[in-house]
N, C-alpha and C positions, 0 to 999 in steps of 0.2 A: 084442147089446142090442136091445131092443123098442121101437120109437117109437111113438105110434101104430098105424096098421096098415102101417107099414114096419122093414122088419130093416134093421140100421145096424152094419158092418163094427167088427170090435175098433179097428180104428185112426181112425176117422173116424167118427161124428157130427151128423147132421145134426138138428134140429131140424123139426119137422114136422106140422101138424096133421091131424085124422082127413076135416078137408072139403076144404080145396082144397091141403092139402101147403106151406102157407105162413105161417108165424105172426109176426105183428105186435105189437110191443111199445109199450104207450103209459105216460108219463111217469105214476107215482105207479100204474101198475099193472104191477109188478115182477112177468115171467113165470117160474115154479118147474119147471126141469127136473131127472132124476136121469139121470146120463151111467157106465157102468162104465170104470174106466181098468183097460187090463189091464198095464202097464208104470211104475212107476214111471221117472221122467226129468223133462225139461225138453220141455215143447210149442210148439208153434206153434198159435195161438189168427186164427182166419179169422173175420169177420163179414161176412155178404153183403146187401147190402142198398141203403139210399139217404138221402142225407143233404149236409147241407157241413159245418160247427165245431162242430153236435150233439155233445153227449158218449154215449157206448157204455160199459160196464163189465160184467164178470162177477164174481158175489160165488161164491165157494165156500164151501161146509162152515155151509147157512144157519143149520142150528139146532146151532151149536156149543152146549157146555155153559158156555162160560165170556163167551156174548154179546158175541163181536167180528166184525168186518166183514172179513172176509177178500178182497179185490182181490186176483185173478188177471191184471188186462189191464193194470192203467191207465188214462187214459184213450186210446178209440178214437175215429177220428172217419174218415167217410167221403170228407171234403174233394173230393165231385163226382164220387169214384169210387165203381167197385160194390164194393168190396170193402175192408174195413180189417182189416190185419193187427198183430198183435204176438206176439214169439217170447219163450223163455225161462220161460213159466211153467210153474211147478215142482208137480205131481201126482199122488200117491201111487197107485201100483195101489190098485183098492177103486171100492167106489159111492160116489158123489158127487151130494149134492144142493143144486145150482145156483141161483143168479139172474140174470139178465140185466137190467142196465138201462140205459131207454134215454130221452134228453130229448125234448119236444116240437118236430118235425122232422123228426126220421129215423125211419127205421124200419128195423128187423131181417128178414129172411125166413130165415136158418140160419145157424148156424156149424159151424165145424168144426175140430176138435182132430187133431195131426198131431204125434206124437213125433220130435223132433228129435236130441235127443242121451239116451240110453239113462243112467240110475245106474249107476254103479259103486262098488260097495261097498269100501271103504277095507282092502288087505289088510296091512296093517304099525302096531302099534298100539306106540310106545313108553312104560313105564312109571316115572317118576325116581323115584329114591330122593332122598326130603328128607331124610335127617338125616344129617347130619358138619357138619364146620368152613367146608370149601370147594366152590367149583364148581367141576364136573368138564365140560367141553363135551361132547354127547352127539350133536348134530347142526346143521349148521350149512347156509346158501348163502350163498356170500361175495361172487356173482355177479362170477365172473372171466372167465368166457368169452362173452365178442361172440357177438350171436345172439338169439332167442329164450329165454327163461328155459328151464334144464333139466329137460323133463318127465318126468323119473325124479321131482320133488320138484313140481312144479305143473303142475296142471290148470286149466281156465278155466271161469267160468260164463257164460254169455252168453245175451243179449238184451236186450230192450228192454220190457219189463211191469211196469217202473214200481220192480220191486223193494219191494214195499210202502210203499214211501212218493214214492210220486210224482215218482220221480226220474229227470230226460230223457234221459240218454245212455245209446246200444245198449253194451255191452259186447259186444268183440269175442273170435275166439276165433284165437288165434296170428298174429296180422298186428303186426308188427313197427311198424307207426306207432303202435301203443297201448301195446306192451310191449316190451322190449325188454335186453337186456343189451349195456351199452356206458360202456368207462371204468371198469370196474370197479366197477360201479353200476347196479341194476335200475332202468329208468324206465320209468314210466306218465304216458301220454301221452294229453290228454283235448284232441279236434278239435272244430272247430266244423265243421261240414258247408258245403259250400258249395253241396250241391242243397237244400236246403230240409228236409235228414231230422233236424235235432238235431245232438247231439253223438254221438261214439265216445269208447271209453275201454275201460279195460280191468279186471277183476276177479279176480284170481289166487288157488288155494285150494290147500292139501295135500290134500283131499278126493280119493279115489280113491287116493293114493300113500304116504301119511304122516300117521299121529292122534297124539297126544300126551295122556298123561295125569298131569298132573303137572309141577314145573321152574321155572326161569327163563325166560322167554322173551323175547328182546330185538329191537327192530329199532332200527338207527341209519338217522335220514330226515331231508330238507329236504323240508315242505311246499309246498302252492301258498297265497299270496295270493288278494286278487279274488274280487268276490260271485257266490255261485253255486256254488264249489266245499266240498267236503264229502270229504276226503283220511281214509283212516283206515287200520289194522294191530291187528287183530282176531282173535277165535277164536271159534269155534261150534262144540257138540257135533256129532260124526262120525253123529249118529244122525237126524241133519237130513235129511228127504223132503221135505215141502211144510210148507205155511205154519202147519199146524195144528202141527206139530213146536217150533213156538216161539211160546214162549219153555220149554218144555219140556229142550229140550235144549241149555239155558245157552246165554250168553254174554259171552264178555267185553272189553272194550274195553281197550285196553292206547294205541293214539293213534288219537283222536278230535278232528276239528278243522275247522271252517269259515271260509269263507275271513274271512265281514264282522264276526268278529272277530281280524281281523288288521287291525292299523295301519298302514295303507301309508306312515306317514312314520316311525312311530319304530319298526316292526315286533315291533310285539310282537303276544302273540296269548294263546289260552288253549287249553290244551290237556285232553281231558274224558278222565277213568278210571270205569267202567261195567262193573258189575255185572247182568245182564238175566236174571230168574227169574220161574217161576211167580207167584210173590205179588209179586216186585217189579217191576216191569217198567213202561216209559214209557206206554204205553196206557195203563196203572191209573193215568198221574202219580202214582207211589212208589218210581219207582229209586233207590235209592243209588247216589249216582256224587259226584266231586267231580272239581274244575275248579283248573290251576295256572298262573299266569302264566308266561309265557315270554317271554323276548329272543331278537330276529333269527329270528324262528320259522322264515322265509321264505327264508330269506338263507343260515340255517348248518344243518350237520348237527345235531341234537342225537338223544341215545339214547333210546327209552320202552322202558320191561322193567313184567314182573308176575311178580311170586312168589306161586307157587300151591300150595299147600300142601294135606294132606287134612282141614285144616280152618279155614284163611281164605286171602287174596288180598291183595294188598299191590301198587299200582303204585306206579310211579318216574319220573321225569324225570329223566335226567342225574346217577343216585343220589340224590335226595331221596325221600322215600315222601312220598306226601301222600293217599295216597286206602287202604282198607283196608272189605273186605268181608265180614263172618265171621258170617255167619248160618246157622245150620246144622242149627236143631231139627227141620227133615225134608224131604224130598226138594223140596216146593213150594218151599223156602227156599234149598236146596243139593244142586240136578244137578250139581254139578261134583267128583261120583264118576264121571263119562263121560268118555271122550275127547276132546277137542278139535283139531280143525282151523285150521292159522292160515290168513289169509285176508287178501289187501294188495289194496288198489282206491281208485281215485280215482272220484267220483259229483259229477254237477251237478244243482242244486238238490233237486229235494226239499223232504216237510216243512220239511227245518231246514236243509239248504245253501242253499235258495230262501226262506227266510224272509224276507229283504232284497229280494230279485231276485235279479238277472243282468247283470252286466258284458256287455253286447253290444257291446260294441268289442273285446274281447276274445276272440281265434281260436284258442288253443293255452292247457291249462297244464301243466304238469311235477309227477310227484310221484316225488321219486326215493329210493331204496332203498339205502346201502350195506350194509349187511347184513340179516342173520333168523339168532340162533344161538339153540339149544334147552341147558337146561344140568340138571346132575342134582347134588345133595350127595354128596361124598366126605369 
């Protein structure tokens, strides 16, 4: 790639002007670079510069067609040093055209982009048959074995870029204090840092090992309580690169749940089933989704499943349906002719887990898992 009048290595990036090789970013004059990624994956995002609690961000994909703000970084902040980093953001090989923004205070001199963990394209796609009487189990983890969860069936996403929506904790990748199998029970384990870096936690995907198209899909879980957390068991098309991929390649919410609608005395809670598409989708404020009361949310195991069919969706609680998706007159309505990926992660705040705040007396929470089974009609 051509900066300027300097060449900039496939893998790194510098930013740069044609006079003194240093470009300065000021508040409400948002600078436009175009960067080639030759890799799609997961980055690590550098900004070199000077500043203290200034906010930093990079926008990708500025002149999208459908007029969203796509955040790559999150927010970055200098805090006294020369450099602030964040990992995990997710980039399609292809040209890319950038923004950088930056508050009144700091200032930018370059960044720089550094492939972390490489895509792997998902080589196992299974397809259910929906029609008979009964279900037939077709795949399952019943997490029995002590250890880290088995990477024949999960992968990890990892970082710390906010996730699109603003949400504090690094996601780690195989460290046993975030994820873990034990007792016969997947648990995700969300820390409070005790040097000053956030929270850790962990984000588990079939991506890379296992797509689903079609089925029952159930997990039995005890969420966490306490403001800030934001616990979910979800699916996302397998056709997922970066951020411009969605809401393109569906999603669906099967248990959805934040902590400060949980009762901490008579624990109840509510639990969201979400349907995420082109024309419907939370940005637009036009999802379809519906919301069910739940007892002991916190306290007890209980089951979420979605039946997905090749022409509507139906979640559950504990077998009651209450939520049902069947919009299907064309593909902006119903991606969910693609594969899906299931996806288990605990996240602190964010848009909607932090919508309250944040429980800072609070150093640990638990989101634990006893199963994920895949099921087909016989």
């Amino acid at each position: 790639m051509s900066c300027g009048n300097q060449t900039i290595s496939e893998k790194e990036v510098v930013l740069k002007s044609t006079e003194n090789e240093v470009v300065s970013f000021e508040k409400g004059l948002p600078s436009e670079f175009e960067i080639q990624i030759n890799e799609t994956g997961r980055y690590r995002l550098t900004a070199f510069g000077k500043g203290n609690d200034e906010e930093i961000w990079v926008e990708d994909y500025i002149y999208n067609h459908d007029s969203r703000v796509y955040n790559i970084s999150g927010s970055m902040k200098f805090n006294n040093a020369l450099n602030s980093v964040v990992e995990g953001s997710p980039l399609q090989a292809g040209i890319h055209k950038m923004r950088i923004h930056v508050a009144d205070g700091a200032k930018v001199d370059s960044l720089k982009f550094e492939l972390i963990i490489p895509f792997d394209e998902t080589p196992r796609i299974i397809t259910q048959n929906m029609k008979g009487e009964n279900w037939e189990l077709v795949w399952a983890d019943e997490f029995n074995e002590n250890g880290l969860p088995n990477d024949s069936n999960w992968s990890y996403n990892v970082g710390d870029w906010g996730w699109g929506n603003n949400e504090l904790q690094y996601y780690t990748n195989s460290i046993a204090k975030n994820a873990r199998v034990e007792n016969g029970a997947l648990i995700i384990e969300a820390h409070k840092s005790t040097e000053g870096k956030g929270w850790t936690s962990a984000r588990l995907t079939t991506q890379g090992n296992i797509a689903f198209k079609y089925g029952k899909i159930e997990f039995r879980a005890k969420v966490p309580g306490g403001l800030g957390t934001w616990a979910a068991g979800w699916m996302l098309g397998d056709n997922y690169r970066d951020e411009v991929s969605w809401p393109y390649c569906g999603e669906i919410d099967v248990l959805e749940c934040v902590g400060f609608e949980i009762d901490e005395n008579t624990e109840k809670g509510m639990n969201h089933g979400t349907c995420h598409t082109p024309a419907y989708y939370f940005k637009k404020n036009n999802q379809i989704s519906s919301v069910i009361e739940m007892d002991s949310m916190n306290s007890k195991f209980h089951t979420y499943s979605v039946e997905w069919y090749p022409d509507v969706i139906h979640c559950f609680v504990d077998g009651k349906r209450y939520y049902t998706y069947d919009k299907v007159a064309n593909d902006l309505e119903w991606p969910f002719y693609q594969a899906q990926n299931i996806i288990l992660n605990l996240a602190l705040g964010g848009g909607w887990g932090g919508a309250k705040g944040i429980d800072e007396s609070i150093i640990m929470h638990q989101y634990i898992v006893d199963y994920v089974r895949v099921y087909q009609k016989k």
